[in-house]
mmCIF file of the N, C-alpha and C atoms, coordinates in Angstrom:
data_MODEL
# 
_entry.id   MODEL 
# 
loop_
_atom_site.group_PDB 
_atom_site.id 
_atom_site.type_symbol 
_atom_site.label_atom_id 
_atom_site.label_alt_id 
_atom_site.label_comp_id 
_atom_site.label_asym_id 
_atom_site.label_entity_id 
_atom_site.label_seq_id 
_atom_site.pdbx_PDB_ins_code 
_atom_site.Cartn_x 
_atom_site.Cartn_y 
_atom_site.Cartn_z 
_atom_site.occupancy 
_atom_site.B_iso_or_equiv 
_atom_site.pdbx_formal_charge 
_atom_site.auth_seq_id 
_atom_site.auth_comp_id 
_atom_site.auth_asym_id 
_atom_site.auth_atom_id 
_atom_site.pdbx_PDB_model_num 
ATOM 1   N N  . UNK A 1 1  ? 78.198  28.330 60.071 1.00 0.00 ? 1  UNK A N  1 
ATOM 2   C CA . UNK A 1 1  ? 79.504  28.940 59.954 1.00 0.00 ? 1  UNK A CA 1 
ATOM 3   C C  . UNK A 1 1  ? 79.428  30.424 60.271 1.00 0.00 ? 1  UNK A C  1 
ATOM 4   N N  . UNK A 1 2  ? 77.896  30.921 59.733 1.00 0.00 ? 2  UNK A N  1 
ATOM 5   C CA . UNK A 1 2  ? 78.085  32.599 60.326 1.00 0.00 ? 2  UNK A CA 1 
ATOM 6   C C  . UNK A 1 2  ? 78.312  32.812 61.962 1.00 0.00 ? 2  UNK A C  1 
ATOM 7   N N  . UNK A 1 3  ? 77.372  31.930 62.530 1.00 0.00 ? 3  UNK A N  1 
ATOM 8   C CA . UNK A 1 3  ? 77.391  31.766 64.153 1.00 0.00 ? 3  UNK A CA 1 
ATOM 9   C C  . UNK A 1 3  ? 78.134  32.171 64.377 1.00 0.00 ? 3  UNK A C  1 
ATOM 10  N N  . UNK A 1 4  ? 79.556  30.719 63.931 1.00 0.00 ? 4  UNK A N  1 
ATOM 11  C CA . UNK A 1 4  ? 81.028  30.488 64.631 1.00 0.00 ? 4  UNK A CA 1 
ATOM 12  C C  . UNK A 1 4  ? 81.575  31.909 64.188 1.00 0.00 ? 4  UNK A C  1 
ATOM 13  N N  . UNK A 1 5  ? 81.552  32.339 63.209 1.00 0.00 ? 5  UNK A N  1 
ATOM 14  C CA . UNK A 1 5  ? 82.510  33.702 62.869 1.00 0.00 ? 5  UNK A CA 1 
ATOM 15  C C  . UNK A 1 5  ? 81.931  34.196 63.529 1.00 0.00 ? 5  UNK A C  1 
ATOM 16  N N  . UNK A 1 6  ? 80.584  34.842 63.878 1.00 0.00 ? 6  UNK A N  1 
ATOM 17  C CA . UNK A 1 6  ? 80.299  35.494 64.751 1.00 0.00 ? 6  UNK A CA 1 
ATOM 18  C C  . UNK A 1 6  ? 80.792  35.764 66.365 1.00 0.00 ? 6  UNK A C  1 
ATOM 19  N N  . UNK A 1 7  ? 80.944  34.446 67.190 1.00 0.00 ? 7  UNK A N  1 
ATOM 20  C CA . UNK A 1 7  ? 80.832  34.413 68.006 1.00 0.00 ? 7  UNK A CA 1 
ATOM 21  C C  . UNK A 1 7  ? 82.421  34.505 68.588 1.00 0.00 ? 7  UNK A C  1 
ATOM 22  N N  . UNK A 1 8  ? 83.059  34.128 67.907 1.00 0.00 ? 8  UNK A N  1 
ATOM 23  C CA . UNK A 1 8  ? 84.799  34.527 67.574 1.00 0.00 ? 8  UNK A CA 1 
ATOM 24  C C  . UNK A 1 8  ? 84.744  35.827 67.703 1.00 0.00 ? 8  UNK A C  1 
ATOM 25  N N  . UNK A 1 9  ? 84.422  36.441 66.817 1.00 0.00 ? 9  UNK A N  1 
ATOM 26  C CA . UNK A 1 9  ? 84.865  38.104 66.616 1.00 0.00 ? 9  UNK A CA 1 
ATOM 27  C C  . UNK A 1 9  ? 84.378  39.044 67.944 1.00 0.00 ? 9  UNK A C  1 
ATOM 28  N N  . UNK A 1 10 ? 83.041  38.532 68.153 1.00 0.00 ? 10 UNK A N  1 
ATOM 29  C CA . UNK A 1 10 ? 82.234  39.168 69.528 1.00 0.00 ? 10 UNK A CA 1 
ATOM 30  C C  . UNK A 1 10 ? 83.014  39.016 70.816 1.00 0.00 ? 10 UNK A C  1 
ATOM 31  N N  . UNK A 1 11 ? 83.868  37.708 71.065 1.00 0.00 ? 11 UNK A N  1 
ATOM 32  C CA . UNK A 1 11 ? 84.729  37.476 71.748 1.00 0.00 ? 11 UNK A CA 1 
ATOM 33  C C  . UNK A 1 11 ? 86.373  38.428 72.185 1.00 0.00 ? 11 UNK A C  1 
ATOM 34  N N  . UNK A 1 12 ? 86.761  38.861 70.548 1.00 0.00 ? 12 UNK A N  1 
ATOM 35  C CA . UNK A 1 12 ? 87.295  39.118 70.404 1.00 0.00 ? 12 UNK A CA 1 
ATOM 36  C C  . UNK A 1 12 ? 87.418  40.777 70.610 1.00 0.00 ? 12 UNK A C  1 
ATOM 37  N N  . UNK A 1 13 ? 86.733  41.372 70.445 1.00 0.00 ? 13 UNK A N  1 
ATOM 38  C CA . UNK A 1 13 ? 86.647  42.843 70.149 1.00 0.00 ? 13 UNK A CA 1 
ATOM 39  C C  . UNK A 1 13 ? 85.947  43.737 71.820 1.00 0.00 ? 13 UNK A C  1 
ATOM 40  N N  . UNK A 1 14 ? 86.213  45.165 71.813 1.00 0.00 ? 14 UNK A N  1 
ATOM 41  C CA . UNK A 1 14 ? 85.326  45.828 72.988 1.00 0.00 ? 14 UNK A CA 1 
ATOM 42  C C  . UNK A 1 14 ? 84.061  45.976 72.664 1.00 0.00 ? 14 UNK A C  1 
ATOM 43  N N  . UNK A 1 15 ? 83.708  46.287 71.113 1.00 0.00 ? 15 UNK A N  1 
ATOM 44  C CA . UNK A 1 15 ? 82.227  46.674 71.320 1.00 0.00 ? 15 UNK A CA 1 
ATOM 45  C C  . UNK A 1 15 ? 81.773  45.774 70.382 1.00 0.00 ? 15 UNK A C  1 
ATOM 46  N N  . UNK A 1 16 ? 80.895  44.045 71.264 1.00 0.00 ? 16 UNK A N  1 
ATOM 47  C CA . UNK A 1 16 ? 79.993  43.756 70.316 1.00 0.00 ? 16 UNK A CA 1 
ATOM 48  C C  . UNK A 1 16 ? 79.558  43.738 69.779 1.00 0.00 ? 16 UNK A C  1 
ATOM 49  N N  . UNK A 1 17 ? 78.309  44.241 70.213 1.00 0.00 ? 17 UNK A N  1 
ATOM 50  C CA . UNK A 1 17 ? 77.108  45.032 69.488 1.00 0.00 ? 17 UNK A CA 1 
ATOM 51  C C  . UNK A 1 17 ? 77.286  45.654 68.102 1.00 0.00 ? 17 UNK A C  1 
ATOM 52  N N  . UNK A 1 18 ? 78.672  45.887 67.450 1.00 0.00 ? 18 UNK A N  1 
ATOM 53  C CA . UNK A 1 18 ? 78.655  46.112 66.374 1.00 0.00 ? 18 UNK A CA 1 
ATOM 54  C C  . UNK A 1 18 ? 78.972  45.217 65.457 1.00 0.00 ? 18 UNK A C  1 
ATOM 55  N N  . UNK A 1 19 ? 78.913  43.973 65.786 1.00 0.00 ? 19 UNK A N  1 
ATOM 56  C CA . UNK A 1 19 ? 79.825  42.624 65.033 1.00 0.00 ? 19 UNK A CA 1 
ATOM 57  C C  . UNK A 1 19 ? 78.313  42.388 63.896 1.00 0.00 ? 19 UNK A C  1 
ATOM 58  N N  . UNK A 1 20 ? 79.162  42.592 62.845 1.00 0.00 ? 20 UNK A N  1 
ATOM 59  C CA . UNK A 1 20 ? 77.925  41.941 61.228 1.00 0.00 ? 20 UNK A CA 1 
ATOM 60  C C  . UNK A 1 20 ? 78.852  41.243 60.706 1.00 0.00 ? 20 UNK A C  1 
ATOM 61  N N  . UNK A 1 21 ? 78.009  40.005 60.448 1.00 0.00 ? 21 UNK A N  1 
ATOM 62  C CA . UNK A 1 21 ? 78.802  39.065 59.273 1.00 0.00 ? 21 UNK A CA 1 
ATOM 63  C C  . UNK A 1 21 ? 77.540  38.971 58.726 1.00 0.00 ? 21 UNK A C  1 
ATOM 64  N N  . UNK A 1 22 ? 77.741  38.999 57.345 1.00 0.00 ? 22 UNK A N  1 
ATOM 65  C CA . UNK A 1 22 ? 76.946  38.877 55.984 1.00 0.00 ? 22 UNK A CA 1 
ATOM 66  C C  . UNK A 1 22 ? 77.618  37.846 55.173 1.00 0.00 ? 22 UNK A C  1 
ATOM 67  N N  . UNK A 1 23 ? 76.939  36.752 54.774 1.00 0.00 ? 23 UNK A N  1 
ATOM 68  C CA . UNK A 1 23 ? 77.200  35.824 53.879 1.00 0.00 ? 23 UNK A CA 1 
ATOM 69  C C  . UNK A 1 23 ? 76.657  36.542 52.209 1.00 0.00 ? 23 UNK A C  1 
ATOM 70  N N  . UNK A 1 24 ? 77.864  36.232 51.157 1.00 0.00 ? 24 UNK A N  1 
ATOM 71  C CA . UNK A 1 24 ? 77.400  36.147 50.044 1.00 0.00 ? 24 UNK A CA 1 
ATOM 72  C C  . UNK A 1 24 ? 78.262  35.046 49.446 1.00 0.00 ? 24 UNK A C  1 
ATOM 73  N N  . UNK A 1 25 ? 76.992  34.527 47.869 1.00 0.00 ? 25 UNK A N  1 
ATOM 74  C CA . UNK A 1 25 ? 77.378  33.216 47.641 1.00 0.00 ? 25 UNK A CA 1 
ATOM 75  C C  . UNK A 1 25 ? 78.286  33.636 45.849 1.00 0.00 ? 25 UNK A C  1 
ATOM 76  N N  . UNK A 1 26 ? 79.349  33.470 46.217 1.00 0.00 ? 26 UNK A N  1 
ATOM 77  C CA . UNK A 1 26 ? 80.263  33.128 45.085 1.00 0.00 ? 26 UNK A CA 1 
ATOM 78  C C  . UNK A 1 26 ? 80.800  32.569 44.264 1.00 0.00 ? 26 UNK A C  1 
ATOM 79  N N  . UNK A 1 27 ? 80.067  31.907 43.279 1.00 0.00 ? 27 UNK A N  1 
ATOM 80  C CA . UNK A 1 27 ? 80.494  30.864 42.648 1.00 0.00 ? 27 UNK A CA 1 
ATOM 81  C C  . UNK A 1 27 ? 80.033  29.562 43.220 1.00 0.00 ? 27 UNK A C  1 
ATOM 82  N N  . UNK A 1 28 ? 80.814  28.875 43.655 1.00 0.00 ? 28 UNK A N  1 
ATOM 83  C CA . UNK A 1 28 ? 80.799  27.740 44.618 1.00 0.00 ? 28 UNK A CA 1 
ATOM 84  C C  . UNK A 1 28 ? 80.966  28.063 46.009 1.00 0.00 ? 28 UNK A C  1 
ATOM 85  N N  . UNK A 1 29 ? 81.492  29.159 46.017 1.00 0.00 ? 29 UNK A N  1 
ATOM 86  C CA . UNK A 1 29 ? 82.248  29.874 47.310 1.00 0.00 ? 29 UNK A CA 1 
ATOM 87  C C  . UNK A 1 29 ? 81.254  30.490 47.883 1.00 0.00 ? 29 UNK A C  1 
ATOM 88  N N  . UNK A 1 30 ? 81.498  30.340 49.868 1.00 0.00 ? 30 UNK A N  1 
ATOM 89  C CA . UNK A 1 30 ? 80.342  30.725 50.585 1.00 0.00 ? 30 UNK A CA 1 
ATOM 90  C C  . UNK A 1 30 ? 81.153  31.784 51.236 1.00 0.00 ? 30 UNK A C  1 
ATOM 91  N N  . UNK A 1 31 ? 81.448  33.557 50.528 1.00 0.00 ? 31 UNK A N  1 
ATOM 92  C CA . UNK A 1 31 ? 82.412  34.434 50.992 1.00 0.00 ? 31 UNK A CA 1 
ATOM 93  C C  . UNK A 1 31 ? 81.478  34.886 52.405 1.00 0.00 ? 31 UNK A C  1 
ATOM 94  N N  . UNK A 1 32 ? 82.055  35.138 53.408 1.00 0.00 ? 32 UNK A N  1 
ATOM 95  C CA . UNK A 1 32 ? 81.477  35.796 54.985 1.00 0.00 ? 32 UNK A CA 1 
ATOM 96  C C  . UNK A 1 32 ? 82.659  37.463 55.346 1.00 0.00 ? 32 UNK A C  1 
ATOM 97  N N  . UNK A 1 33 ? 81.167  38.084 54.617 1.00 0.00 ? 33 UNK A N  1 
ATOM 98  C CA . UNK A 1 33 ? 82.070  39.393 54.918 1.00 0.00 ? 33 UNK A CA 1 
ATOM 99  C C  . UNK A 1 33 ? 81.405  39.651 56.468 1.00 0.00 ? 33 UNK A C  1 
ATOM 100 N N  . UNK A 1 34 ? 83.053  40.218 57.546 1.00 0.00 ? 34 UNK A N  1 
ATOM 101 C CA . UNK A 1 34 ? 83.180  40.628 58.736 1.00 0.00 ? 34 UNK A CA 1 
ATOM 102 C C  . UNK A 1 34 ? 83.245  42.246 58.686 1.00 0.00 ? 34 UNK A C  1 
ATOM 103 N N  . UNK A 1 35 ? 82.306  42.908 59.306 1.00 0.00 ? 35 UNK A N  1 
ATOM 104 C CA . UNK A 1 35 ? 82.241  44.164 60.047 1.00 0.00 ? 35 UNK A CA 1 
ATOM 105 C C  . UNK A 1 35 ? 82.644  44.382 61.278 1.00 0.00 ? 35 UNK A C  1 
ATOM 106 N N  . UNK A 1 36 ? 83.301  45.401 61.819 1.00 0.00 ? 36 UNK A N  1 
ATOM 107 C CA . UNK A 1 36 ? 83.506  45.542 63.065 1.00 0.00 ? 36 UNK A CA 1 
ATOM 108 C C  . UNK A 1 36 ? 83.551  46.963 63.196 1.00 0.00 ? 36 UNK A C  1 
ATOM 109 N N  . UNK A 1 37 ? 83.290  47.528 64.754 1.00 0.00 ? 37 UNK A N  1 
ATOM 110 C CA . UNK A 1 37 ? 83.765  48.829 65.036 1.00 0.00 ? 37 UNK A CA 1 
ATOM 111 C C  . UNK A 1 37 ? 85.220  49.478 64.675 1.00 0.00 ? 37 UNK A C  1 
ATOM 112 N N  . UNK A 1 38 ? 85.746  50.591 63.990 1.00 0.00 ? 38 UNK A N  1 
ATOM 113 C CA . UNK A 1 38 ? 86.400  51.202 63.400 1.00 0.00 ? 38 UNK A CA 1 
ATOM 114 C C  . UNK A 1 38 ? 87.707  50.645 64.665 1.00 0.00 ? 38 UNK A C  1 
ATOM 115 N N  . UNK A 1 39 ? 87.383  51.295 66.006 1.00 0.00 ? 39 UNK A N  1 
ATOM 116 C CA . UNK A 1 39 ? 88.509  50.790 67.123 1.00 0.00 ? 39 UNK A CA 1 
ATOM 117 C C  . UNK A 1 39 ? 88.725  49.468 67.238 1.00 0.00 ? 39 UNK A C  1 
ATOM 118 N N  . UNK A 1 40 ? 87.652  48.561 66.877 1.00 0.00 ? 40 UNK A N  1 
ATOM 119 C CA . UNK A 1 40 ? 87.993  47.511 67.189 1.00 0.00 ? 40 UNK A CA 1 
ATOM 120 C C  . UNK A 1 40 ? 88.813  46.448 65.711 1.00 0.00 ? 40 UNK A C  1 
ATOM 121 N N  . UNK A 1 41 ? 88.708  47.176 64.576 1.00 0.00 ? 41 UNK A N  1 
ATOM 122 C CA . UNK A 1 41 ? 89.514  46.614 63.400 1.00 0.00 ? 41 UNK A CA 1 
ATOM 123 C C  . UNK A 1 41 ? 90.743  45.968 63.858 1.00 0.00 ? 41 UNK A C  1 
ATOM 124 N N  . UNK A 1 42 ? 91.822  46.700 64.075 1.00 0.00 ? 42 UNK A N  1 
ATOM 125 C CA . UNK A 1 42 ? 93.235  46.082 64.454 1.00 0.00 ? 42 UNK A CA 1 
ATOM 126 C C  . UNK A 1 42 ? 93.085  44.411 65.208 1.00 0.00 ? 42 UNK A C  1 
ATOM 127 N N  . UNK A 1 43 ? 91.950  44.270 67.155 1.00 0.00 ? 43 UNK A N  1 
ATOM 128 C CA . UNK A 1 43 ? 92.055  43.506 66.803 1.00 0.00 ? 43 UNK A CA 1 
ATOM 129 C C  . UNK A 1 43 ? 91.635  42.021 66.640 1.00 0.00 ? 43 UNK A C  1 
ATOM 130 N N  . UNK A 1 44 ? 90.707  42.415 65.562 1.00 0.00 ? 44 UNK A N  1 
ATOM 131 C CA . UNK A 1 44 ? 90.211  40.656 64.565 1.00 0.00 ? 44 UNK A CA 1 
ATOM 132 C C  . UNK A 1 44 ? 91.383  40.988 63.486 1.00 0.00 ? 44 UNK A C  1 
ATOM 133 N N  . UNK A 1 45 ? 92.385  42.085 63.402 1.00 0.00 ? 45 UNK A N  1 
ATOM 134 C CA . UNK A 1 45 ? 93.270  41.753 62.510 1.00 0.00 ? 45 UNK A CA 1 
ATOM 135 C C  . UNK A 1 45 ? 94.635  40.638 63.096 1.00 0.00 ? 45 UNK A C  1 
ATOM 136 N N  . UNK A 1 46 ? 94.722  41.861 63.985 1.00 0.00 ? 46 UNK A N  1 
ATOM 137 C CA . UNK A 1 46 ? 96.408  41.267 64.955 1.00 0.00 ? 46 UNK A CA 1 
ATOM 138 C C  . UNK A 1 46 ? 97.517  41.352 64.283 1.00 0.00 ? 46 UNK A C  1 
ATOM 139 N N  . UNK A 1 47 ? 98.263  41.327 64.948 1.00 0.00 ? 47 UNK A N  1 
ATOM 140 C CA . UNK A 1 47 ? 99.723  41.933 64.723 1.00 0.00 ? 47 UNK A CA 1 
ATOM 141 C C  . UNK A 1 47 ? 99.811  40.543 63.138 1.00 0.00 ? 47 UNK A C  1 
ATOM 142 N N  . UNK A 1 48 ? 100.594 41.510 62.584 1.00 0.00 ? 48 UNK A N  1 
ATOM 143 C CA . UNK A 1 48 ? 100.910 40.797 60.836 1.00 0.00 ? 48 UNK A CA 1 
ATOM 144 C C  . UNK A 1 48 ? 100.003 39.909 60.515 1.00 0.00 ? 48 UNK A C  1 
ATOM 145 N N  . UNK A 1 49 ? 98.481  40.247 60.952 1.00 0.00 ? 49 UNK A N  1 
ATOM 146 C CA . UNK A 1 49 ? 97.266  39.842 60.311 1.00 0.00 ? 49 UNK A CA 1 
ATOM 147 C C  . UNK A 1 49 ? 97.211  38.023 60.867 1.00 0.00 ? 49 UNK A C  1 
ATOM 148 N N  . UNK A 1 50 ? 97.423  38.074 61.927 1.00 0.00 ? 50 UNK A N  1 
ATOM 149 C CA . UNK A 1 50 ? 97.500  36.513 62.873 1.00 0.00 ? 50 UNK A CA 1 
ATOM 150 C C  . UNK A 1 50 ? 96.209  36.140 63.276 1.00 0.00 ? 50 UNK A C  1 
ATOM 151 N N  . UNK A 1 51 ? 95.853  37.103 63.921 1.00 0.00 ? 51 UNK A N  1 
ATOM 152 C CA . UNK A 1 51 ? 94.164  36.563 63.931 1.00 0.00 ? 51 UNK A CA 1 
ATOM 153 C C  . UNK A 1 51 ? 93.390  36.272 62.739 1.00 0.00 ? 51 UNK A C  1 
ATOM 154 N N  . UNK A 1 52 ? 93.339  37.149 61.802 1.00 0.00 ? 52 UNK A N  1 
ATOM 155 C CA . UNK A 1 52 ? 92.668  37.063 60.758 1.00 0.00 ? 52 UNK A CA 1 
ATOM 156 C C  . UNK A 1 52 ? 93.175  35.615 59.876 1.00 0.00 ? 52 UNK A C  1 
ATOM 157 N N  . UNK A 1 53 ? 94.189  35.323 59.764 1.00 0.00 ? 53 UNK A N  1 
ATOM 158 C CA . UNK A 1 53 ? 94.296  34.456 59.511 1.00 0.00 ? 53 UNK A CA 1 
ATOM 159 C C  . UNK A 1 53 ? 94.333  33.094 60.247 1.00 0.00 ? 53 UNK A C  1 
ATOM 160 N N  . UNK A 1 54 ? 94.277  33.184 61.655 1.00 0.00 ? 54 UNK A N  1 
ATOM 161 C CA . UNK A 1 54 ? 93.670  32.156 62.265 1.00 0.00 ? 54 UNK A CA 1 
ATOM 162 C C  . UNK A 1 54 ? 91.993  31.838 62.358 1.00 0.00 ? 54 UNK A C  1 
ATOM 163 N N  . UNK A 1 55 ? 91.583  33.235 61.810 1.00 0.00 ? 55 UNK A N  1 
ATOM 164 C CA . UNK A 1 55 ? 89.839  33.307 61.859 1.00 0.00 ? 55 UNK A CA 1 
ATOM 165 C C  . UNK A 1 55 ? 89.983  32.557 60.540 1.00 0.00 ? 55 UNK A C  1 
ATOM 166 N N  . UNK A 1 56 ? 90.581  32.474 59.449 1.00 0.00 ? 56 UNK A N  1 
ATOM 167 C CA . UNK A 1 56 ? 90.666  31.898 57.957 1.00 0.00 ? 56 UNK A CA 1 
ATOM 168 C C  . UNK A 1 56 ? 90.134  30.758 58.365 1.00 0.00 ? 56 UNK A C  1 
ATOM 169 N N  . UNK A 1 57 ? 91.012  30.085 59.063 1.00 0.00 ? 57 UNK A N  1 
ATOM 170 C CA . UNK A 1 57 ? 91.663  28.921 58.869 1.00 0.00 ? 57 UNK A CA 1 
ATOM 171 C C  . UNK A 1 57 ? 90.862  27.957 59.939 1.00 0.00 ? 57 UNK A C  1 
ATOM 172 N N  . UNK A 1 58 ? 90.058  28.816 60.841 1.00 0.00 ? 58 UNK A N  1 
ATOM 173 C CA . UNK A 1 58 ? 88.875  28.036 61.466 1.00 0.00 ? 58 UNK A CA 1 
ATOM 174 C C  . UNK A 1 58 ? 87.663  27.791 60.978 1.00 0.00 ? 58 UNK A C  1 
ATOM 175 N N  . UNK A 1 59 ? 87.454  28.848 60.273 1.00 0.00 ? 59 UNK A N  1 
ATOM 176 C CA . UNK A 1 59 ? 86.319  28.251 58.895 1.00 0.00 ? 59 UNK A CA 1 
ATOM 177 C C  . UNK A 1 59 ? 86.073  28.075 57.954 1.00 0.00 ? 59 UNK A C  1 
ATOM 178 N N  . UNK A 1 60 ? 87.916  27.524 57.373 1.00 0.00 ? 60 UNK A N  1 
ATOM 179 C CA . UNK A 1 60 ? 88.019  26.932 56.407 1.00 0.00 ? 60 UNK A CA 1 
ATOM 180 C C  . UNK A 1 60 ? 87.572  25.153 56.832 1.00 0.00 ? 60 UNK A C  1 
ATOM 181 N N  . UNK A 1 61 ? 88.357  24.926 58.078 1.00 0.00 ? 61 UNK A N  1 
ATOM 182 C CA . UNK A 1 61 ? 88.243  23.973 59.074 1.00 0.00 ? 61 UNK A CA 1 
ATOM 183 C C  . UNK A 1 61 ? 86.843  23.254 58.690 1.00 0.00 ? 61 UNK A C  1 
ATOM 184 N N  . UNK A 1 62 ? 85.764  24.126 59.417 1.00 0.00 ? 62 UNK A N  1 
ATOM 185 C CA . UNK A 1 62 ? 84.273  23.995 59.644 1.00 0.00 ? 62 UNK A CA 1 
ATOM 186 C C  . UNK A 1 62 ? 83.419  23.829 58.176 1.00 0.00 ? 62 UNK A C  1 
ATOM 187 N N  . UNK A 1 63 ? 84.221  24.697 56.865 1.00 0.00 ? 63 UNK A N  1 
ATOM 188 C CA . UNK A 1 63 ? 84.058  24.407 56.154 1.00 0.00 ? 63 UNK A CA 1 
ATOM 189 C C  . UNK A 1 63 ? 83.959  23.269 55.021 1.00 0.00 ? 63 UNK A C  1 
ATOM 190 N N  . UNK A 1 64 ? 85.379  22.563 54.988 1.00 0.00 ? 64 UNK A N  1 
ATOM 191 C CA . UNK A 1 64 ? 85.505  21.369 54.874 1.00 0.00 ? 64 UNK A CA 1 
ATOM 192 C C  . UNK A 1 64 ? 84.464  19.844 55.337 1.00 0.00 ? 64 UNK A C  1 
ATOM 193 N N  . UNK A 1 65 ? 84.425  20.172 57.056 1.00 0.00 ? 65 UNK A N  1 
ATOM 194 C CA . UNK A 1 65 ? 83.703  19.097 57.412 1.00 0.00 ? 65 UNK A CA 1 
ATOM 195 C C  . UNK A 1 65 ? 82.206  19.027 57.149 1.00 0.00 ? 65 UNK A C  1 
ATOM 196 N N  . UNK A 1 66 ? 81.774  20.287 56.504 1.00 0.00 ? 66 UNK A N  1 
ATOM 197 C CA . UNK A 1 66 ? 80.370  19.673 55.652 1.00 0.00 ? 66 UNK A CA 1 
ATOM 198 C C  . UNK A 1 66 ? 80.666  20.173 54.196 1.00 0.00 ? 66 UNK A C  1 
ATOM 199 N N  . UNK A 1 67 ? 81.683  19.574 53.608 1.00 0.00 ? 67 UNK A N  1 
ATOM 200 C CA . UNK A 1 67 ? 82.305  19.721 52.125 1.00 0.00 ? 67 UNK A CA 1 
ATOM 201 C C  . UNK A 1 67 ? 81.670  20.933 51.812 1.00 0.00 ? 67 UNK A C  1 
ATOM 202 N N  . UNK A 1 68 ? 82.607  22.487 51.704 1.00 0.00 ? 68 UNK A N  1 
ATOM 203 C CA . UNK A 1 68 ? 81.862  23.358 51.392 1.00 0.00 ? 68 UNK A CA 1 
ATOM 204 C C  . UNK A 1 68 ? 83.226  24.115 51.006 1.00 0.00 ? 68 UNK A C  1 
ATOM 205 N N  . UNK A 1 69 ? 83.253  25.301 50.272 1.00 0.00 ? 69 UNK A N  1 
ATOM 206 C CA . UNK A 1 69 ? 84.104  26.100 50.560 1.00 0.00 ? 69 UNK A CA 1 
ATOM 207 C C  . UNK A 1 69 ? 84.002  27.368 50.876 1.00 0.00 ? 69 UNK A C  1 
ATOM 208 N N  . UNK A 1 70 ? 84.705  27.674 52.027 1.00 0.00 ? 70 UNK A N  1 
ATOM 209 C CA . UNK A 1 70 ? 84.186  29.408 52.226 1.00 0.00 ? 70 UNK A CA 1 
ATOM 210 C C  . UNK A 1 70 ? 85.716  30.077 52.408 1.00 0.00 ? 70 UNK A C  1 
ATOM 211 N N  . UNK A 1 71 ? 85.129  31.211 52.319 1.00 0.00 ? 71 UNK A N  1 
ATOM 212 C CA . UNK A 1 71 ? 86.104  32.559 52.724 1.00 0.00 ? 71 UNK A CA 1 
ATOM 213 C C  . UNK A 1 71 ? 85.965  33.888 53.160 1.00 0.00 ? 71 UNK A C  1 
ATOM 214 N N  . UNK A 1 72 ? 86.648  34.393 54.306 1.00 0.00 ? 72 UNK A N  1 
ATOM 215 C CA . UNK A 1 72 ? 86.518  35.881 55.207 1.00 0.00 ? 72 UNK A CA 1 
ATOM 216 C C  . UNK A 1 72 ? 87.132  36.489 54.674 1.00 0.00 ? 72 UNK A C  1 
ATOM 217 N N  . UNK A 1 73 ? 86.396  37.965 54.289 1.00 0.00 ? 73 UNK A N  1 
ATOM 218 C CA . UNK A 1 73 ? 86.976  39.130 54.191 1.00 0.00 ? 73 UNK A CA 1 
ATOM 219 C C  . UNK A 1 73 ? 86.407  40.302 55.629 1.00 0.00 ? 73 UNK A C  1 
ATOM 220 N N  . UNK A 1 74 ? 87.282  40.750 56.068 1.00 0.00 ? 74 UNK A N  1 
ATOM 221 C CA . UNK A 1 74 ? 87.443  41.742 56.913 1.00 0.00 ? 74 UNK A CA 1 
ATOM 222 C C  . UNK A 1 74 ? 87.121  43.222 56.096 1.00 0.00 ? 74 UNK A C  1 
ATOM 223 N N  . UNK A 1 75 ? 85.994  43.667 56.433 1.00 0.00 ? 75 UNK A N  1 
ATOM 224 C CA . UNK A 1 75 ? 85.492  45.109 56.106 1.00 0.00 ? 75 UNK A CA 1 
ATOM 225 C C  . UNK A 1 75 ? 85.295  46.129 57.017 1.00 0.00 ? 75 UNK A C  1 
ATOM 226 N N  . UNK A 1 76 ? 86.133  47.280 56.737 1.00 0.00 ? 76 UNK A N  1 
ATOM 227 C CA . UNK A 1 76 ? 86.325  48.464 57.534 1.00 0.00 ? 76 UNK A CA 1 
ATOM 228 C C  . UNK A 1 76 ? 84.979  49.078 56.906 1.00 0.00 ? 76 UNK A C  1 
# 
């Protein structure tokens, strides 16, 4: 699941090379905090937070199909 977030956001943004996702384990919960370059924040956000919540909701997706639960937070 870090991959896929990974490879989303790298897609997504101008400067790769700065893409960190860090997994920490919460409870039951597998939280994936996202880093990005300061310019490139807005957009893995997107207009009224559309990406970000389509990034949710793809690895909530991925999550499910090996019974798990996770969740993205976006860190400036």
């Amino acid at each position: 699941m870090k991959a896929l977030i990974e490879y989303v956001a790298k897609a997504l943004v101008d400067d790769p090379e700065k893409v960190q996702v860090a997994e920490v384990e919460q409870d039951s919960t597998a939280v994936f905090e996202l880093r990005v370059a300061k310019d490139d924040l807005g957009k893995v956000i997107g207009k009224n937070g559309r990406t970000a919540k389509a990034l949710r909701t793809v690895l909530q997706a991925a999550a499910a199909k090996m019974h798990k639960r996770a969740a993205l937070e976006i860190l400036d």
